[in-house]
N, C-alpha and C positions, 0 to 999 in steps of 0.2 A: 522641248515643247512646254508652254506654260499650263500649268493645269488652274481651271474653274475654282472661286471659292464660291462655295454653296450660297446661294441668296437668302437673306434674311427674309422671314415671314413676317408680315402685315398682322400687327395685332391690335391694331386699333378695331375696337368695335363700335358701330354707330347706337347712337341712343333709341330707345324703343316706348312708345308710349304704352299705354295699358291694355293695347287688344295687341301689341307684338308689332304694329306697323313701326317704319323707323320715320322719324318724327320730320323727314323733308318732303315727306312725299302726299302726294293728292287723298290716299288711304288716312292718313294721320289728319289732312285737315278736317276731311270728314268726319273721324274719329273724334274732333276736341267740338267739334258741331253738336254732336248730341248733348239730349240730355235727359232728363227723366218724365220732362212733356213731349208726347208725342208729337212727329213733326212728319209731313210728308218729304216726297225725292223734291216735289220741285222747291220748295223751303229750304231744306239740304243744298242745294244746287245752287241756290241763289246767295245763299249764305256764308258757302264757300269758293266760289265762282267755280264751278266744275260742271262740267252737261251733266246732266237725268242718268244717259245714259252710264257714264263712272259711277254714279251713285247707286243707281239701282244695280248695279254688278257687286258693288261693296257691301250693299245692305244684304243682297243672299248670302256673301262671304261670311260675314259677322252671325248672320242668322244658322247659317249652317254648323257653323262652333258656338250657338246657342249665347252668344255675348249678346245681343237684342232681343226686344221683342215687338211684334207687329200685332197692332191693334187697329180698329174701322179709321181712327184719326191719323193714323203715322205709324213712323218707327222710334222706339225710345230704348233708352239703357235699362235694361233689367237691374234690377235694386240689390246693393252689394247683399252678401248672404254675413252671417257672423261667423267664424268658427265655432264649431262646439267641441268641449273640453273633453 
């Protein structure tokens, strides 16, 4: 009987933008949308052709790991921090 050689593992890793999404998907175009003026979902949505709906699911995502912040005008990118020494 011939025996099995064990399968090679997959190590390609896909590329990730700066909140983690991987950069082909609906999360990512959203993601390269923002930006430090506020913008509502339906600007979002228009901007990236994606319903309200993805978007508003995205923007709790992001909010929920504190990457955003919501203001009366929109959602915008919170302002990078600097390290301190």
């Amino acid at each position: 009987m011939a025996t099995k050689k064990p399968t090679a593992k997959k190590t390609t890793k896909s590329s990730k933008d700066q909140f983690g999404s991987r950069k082909s998907t609906g999360s990512a175009k959203i993601n390269a949308a923002l930006t430090t003026k506020p913008q509502s979902i339906e600007d979002l949505a228009k901007t990236t052709g994606l319903n309200t709906s993805r978007v508003r699911n995205h923007m709790k995502w992001l909010l929920d790991r504190d990457h955003i912040s919501k203001t009366e005008n929109g959602y915008k990118v919170k302002a990078k921090r600097k390290a301190s020494k």
